[in-house]
C-alpha positions as CSV (number, residue, x, y, z in Angstrom):
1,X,-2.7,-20.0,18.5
2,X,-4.9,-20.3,15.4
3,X,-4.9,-18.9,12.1
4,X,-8.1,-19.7,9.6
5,X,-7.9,-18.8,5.8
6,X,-11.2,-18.8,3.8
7,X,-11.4,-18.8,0.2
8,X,-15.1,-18.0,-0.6
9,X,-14.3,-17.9,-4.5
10,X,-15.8,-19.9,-7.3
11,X,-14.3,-23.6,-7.1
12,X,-13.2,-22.5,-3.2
13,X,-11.8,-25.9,-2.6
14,X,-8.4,-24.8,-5.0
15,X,-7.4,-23.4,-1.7
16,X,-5.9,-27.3,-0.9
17,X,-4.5,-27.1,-4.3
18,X,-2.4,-24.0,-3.4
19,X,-1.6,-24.9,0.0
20,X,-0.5,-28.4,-0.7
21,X,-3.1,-29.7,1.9
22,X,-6.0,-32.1,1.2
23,X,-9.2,-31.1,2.6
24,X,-10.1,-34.9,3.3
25,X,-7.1,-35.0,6.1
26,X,-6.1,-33.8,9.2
27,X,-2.4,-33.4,9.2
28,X,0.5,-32.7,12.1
29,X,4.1,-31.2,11.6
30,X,6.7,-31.2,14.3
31,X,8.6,-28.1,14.7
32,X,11.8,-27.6,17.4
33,X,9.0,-25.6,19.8
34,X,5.8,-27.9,19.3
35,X,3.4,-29.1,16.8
36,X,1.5,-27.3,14.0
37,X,-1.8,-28.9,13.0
38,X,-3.3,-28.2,9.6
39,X,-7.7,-28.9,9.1
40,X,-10.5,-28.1,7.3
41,X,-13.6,-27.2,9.1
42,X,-15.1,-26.7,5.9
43,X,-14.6,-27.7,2.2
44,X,-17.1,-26.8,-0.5
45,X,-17.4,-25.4,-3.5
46,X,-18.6,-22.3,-2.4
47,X,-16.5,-21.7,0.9
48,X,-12.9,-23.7,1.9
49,X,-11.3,-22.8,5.5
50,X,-8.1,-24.3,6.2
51,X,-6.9,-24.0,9.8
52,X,-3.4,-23.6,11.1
53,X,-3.4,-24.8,14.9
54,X,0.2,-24.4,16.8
55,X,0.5,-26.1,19.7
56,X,3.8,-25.0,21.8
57,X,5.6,-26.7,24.5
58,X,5.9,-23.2,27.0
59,X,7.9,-25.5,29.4
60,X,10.2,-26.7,26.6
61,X,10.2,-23.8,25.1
62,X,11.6,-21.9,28.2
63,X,14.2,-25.0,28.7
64,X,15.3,-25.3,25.4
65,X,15.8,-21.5,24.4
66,X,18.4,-20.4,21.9
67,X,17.1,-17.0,21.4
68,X,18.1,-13.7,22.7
69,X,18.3,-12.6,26.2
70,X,18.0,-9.8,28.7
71,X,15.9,-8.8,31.5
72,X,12.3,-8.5,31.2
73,X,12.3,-10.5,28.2
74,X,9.0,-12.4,27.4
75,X,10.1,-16.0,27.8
76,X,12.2,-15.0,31.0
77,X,9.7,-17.1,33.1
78,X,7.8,-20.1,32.4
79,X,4.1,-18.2,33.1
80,X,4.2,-16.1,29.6
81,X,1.9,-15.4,26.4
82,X,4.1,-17.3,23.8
83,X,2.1,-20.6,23.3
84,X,-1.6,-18.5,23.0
85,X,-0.2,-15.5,20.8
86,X,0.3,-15.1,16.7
87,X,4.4,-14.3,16.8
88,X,7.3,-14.9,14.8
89,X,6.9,-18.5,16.3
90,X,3.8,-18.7,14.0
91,X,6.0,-16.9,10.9
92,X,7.9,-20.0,10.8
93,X,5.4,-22.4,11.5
94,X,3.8,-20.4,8.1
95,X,7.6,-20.8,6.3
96,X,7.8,-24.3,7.1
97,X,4.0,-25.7,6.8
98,X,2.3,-23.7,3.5
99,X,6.5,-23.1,2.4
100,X,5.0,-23.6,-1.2
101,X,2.0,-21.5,-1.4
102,X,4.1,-18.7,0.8
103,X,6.8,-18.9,-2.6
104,X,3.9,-19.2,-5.1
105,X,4.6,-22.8,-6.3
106,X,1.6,-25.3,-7.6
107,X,2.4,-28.0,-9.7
108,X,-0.9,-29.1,-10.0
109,X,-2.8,-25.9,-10.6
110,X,0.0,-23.2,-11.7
111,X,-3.0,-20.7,-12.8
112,X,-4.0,-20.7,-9.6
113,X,-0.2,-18.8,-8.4
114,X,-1.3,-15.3,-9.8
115,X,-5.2,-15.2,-9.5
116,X,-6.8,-13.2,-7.0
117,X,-9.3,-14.9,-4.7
118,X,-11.6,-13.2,-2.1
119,X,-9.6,-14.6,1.5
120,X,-10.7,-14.0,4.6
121,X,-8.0,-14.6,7.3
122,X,-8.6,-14.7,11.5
123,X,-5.5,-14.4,13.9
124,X,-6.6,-15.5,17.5
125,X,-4.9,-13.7,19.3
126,X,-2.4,-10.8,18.1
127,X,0.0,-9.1,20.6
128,X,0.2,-5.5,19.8
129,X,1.8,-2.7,22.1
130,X,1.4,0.3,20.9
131,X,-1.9,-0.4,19.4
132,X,-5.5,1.8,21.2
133,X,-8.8,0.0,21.5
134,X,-9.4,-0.1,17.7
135,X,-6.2,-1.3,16.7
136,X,-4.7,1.3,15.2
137,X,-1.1,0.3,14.6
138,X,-2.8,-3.4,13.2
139,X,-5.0,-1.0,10.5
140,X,-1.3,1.1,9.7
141,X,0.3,-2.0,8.8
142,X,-2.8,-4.0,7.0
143,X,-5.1,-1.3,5.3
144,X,-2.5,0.2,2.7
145,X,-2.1,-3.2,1.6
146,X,-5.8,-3.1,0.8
147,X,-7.1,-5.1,3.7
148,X,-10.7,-4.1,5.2
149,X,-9.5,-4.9,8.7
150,X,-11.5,-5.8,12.0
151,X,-10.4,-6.0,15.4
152,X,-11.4,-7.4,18.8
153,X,-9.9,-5.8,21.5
154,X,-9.5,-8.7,24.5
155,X,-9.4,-7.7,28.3
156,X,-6.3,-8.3,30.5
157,X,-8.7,-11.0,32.2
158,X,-11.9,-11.1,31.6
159,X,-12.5,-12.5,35.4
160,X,-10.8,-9.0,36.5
161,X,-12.5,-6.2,34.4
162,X,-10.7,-3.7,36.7
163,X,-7.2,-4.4,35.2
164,X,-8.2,-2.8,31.8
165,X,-7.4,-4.0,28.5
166,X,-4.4,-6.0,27.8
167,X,-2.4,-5.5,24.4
168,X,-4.6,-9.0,22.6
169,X,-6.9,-8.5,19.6
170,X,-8.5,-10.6,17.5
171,X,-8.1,-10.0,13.5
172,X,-10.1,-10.2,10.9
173,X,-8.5,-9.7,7.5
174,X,-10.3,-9.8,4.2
175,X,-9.3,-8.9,0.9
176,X,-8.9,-10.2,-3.4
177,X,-5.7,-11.3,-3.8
178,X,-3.2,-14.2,-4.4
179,X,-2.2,-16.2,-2.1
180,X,0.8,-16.0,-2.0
181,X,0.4,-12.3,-1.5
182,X,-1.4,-12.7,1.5
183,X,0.3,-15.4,3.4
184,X,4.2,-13.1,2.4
185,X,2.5,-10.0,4.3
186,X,1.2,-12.0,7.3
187,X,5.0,-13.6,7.0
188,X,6.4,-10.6,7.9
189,X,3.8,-8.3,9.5
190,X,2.6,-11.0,12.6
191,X,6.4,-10.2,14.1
192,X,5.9,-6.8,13.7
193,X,2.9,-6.4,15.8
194,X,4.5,-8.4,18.5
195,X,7.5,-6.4,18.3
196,X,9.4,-9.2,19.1
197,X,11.3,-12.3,17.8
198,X,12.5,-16.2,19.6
199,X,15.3,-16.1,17.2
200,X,18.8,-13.9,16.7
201,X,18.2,-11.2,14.3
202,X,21.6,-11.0,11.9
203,X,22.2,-9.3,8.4
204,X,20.1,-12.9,7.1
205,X,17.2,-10.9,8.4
206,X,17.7,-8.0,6.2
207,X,17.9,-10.3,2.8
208,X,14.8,-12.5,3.8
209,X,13.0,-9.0,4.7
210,X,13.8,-7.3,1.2
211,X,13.3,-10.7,-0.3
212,X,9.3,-10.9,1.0
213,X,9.4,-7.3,0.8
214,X,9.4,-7.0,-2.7
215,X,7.0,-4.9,-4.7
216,X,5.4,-3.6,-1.4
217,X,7.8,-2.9,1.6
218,X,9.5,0.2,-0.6
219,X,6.0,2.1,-1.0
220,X,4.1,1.7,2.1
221,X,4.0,4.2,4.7
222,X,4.8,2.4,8.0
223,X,7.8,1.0,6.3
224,X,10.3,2.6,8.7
225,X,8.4,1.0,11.8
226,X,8.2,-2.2,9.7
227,X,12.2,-2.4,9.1
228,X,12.4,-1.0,12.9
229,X,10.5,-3.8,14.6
230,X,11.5,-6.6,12.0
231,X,14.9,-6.1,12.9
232,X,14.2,-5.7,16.2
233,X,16.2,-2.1,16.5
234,X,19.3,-3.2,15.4
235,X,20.3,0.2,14.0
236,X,23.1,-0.9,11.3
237,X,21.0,-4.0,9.9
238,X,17.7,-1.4,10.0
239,X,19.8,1.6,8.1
240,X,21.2,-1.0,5.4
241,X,17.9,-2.2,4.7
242,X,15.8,1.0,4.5
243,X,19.1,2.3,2.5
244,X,18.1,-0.8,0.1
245,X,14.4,0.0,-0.1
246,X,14.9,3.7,-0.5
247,X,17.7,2.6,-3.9
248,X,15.0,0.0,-5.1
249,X,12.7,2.7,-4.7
250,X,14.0,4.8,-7.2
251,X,15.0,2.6,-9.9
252,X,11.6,2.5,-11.9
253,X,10.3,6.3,-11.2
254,X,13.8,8.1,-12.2
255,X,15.3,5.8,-14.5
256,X,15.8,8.0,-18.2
257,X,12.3,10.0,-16.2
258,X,13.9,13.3,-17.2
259,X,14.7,12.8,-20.2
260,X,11.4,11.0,-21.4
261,X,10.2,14.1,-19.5
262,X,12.1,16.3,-22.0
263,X,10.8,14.5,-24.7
264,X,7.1,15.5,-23.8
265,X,7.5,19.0,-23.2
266,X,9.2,19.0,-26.5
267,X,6.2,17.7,-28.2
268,X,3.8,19.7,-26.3
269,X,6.1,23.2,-25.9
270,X,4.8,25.0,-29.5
271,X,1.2,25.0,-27.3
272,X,2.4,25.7,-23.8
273,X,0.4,22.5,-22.8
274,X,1.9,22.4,-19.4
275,X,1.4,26.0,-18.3
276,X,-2.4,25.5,-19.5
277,X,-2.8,22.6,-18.1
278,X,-1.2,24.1,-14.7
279,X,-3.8,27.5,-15.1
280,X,-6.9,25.4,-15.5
281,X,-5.8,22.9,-12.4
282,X,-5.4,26.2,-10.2
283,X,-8.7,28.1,-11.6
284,X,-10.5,24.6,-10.7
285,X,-9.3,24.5,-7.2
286,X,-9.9,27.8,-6.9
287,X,-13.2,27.7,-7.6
288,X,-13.8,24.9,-5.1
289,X,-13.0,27.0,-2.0
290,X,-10.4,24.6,-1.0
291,X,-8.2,25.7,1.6
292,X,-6.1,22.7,2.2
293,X,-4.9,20.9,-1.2
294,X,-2.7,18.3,-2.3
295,X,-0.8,17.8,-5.4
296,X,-0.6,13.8,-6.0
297,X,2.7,12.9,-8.2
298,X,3.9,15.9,-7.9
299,X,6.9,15.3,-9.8
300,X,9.7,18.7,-9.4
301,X,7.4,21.1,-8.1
302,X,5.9,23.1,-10.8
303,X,2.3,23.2,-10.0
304,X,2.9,23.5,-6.0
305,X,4.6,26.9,-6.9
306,X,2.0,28.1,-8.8
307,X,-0.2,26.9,-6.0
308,X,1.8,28.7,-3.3
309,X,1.3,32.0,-5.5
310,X,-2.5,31.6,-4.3
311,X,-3.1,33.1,-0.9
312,X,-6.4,31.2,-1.1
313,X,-4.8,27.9,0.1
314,X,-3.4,27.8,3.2
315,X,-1.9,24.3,2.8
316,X,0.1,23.1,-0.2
317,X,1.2,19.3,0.1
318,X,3.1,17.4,-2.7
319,X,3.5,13.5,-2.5
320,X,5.8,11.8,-4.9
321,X,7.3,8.2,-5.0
322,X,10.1,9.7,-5.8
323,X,13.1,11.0,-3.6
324,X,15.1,12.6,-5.9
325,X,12.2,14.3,-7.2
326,X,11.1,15.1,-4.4
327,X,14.5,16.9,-3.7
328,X,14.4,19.1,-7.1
329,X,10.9,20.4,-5.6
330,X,12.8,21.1,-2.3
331,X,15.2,23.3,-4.3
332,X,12.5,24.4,-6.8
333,X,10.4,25.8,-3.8
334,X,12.9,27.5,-2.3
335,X,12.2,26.1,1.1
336,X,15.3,26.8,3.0
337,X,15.0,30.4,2.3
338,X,11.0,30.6,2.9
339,X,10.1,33.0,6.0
340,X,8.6,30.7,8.6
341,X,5.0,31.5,8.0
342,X,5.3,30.5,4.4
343,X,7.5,27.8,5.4
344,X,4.8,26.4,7.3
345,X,2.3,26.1,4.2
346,X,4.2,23.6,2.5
347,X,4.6,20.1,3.1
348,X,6.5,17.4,0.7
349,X,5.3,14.0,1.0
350,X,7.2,10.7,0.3
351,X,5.1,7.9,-0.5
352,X,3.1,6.1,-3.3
353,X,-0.5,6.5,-4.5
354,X,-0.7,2.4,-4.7
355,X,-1.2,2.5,-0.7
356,X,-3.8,4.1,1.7
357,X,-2.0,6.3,3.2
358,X,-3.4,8.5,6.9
359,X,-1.3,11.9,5.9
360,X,-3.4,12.0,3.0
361,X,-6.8,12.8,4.7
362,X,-8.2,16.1,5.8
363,X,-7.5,18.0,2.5
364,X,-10.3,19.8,0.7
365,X,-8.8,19.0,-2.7
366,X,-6.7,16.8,-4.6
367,X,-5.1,16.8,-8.1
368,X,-3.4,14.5,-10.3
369,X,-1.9,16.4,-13.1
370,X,-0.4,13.8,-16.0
371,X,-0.2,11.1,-13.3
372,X,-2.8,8.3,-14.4
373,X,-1.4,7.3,-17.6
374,X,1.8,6.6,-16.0
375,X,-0.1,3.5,-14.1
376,X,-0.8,0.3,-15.4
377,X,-4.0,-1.6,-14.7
378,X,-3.3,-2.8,-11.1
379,X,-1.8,0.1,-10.0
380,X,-4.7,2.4,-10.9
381,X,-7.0,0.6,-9.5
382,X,-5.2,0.4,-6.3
383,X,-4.9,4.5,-6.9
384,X,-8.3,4.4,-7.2
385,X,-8.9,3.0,-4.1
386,X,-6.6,4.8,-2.0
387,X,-7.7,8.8,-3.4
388,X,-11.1,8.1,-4.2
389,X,-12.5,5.6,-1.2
390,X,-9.9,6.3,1.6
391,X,-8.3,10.0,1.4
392,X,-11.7,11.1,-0.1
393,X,-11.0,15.1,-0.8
394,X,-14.4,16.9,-1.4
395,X,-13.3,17.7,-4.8
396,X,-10.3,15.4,-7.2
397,X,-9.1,17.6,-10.5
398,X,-7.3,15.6,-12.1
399,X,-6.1,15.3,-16.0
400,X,-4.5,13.2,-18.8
401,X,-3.5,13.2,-22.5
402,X,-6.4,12.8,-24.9
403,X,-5.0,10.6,-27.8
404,X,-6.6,12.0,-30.3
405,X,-4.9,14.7,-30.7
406,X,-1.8,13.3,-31.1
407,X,-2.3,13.5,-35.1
408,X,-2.4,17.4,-34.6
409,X,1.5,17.3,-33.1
410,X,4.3,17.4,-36.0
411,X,6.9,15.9,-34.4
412,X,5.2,12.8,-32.4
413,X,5.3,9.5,-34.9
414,X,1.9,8.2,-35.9
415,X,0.7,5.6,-32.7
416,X,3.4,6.6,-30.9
417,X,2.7,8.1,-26.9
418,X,3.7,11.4,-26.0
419,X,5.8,10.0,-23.0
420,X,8.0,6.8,-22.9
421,X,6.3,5.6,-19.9
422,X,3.2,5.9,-20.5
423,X,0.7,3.4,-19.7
424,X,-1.5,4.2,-22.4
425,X,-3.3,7.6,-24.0
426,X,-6.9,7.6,-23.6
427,X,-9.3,8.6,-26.2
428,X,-12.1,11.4,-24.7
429,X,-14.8,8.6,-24.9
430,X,-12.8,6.4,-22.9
431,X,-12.0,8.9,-20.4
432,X,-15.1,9.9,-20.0
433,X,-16.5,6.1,-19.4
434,X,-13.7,5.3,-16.5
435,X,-14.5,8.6,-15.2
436,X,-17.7,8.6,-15.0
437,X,-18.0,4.8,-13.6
438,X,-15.4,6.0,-11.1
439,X,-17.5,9.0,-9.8
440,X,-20.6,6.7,-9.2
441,X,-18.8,3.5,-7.4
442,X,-17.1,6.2,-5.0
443,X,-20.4,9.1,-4.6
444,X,-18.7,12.0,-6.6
445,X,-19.9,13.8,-9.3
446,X,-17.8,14.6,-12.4
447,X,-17.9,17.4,-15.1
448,X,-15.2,17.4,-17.9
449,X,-13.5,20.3,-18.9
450,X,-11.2,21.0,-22.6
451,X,-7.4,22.2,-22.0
452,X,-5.8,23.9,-24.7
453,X,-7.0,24.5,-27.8
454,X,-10.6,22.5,-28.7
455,X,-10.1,21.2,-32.2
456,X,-13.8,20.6,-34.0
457,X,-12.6,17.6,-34.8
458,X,-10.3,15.9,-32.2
459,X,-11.0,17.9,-28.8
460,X,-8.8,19.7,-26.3
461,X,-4.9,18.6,-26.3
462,X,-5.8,17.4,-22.7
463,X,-8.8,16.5,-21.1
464,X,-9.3,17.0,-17.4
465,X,-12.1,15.9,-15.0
466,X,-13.3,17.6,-11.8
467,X,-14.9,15.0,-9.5
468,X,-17.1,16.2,-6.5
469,X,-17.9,14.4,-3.6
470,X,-21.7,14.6,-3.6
């Protein structure tokens, strides 16, 4: 099985810096199964690919096995598609070759740990069951970790046409990150495509998968069929970890969020700011003709049951990173009481805006009221990404605070935000520059519209945008 990584960023040869692997040399590793081989086909300053070749034993490997058992199982005969296929076997040829780039260590170069670089990675081949003939399970597990992903699909033989495709693809992964970013979601993801594992899977599998899980796993849709197949099933060690994830999960979006919540509405109350800012999100959607729309951070509810009001929309979706949230909207809404038919026009989402995300498609519109300057620079520009490029509603409303107003409020501290955890408070200029640079990279349009009260001097209290897709 191969793996290639290219680095086609300025100074590309830093790729041998961060995986601890001279470009000049051609170097072998044992391992208990074979022999990984690490070599650069290229090395310049424009474009470095280092190879990972693993060469496996599939006699010894069938002689010498310590993993688990059963009928049917893959290495059950010595004919089978270990030695030629990416698996867990190449996981911990990854752990044990490039260990150092894989934790983000380089003494030489410790810049290099946290700066993006544009990687392209190859798997020849990937087993994946489950997956049809463009590799959809491969795109669920990659593409909300902001991979463009490619795929080969590979027939059962290619000397027998008439026995269909077999479960093999080859994979193309590209993307601008670290390193060590890429090479901890290949880590865990390779297994989980083959849906398999050589080794016992005990509660040591739950720690290492939380441990390269982190600042990902918790927010990306497929995680249940990630913790499923990583853990091969095993229903306690699969319940304690997603029962982890979920508690990590809601340590940053609810911790003291009420209560800096309370603080904003306090500030904002004497001007009704947030049943404004609700009215003009509705009138906007309205005016769109959407049928189907989706209320992005949608927090406890508020605006989906002014929403539901609307006879106009037939589908009222709320997605929120938070659970507990989530559960106040539940209650808010009513749901358990609806009549079936009204029932059926609401959905409530779990899941995070930093991921593309499949249940989001096929709305008409999407809003994000007060969600943006809640994100720092990374994470809105992987929100970008995953509203504006992948879900891609015909029409976006979305708003946020415009600073300047802030002198107008009595009781908000000079330079202080209106919220706790906000990012930052933009001013309408600068609104109005990332909006409108975001509209032309992604083919909307966007016209800006005052909320509350348009002071000569210092605007509307908020400022929202309405982007259409051109």
């Amino acid at each position: 099985m191969l793996l290639t990584i290219t680095n086609s960023s300025p100074q590309a040869t830093d790729l041998g810096y961060l995986l601890h692997k001279h470009p000049d040399k051609v170097q072998a590793f044992s391992l208990s199964y074979g022999k990984a081989h690490v070599f650069y086909p290229e090395s310049s300053s424009d474009r470095c690919t280092a190879c990972l070749l693993l060469d496996i034993d599939p006699v010894g490997l069938v002689r010498n096995r310590r993993g688990p058992s059963g009928e049917g199982r893959s290495l059950d005969q010595y004919v089978n598609d270990r030695p030629y296929v990416a698996s867990s076997f190449l996981s911990v040829a990854l752990a044990k070759v490039y260990g150092s780039a894989l934790s983000g260590r380089c003494n030489d170069k410790p810049q290099l740990i946290s700066t993006p670089l544009d990687l392209t990675v190859t798997v020849d081949v990937v087993p994946c069951r489950g997956a049809n003939d463009d590799g959809q399970v491969i795109r669920e597990l990659f593409e909300p970790l902001d991979y463009t992903v490619e795929t080969v699909h590979h027939p059962l033989d290619e000397k027998f046409l008439q026995w269909g495709e077999g479960p093999y693809f080859s994979v193309t992964l590209r993307a601008r990150k670290p390193l060590s970013e890429m090479l901890t979601h290949l880590y865990v993801l390779l297994p989980v495509l083959d849906n398999d594992k050589h080794y016992w899977v005990d509660k040591d599998e739950v720690e290492k998968l939380l441990a390269r899980g982190e600042g990902w796993l918790q927010g990306h849709p497929a995680k249940e069929l990630i913790t499923n197949r990583y853990l091969r099933y095993q229903r306690s060690l699969t319940r304690d970890a997603l029962a982890r994830l979920t508690t990590e999960e809601q340590v940053d979006p609810d911790a003291d969020a009420e209560a800096h919540d309370e603080q904003e509405e306090a500030i904002e109350s004497p001007l009704s700011l947030n049943d404004q800012r609700h009215a003009a999100v509705v009138a906007a959607l309205k005016a769109s003709g959407a049928k189907r729309v989706l209320d992005l951070g949608c927090a406890q509810g508020k605006l989906l049951r002014r929403l539901l009001d609307e006879r106009q929309f037939e589908l009222v979706a709320g997605m929120d990173v938070s659970l507990r949230a989530l559960e106040h909207a539940e209650r808010r809404l009513k749901l358990d009481r609806l009549p079936d038919r009204q029932r059926q026009r609401v959905q409530l989402l779990h899941g995070s805006l930093m991921y593309r995300d499949q249940r989001l498609n096929g709305f008409d519109a999407a809003c994000l009221v007060e969600v943006i300057e809640h994100l720092d620079p990374p994470r809105l520009a992987a929100m970008e990404r995953a509203v504006f490029e992948f879900a891609k509603s015909p029409t976006v409303v979305l708003t946020t605070p415009n600073v300047e107003y802030n002198v107008r409020f009595e009781t908000l501290p000079a330079g202080q935000y209106r919220h706790r955890d906000h990012r930052f408070e933009w001013t309408r200029e600068q609104f109005q520059s990332w909006a409108t640079e975001l509209a032309e990279r992604f083919g909307y349009t966007v016209r800006f519209l005052p909320v509350g009260d348009n002071d000569a001097e210092v605007g509307s209290p908020t400022q929202m945008g309405v982007f259409e897709h051109a």
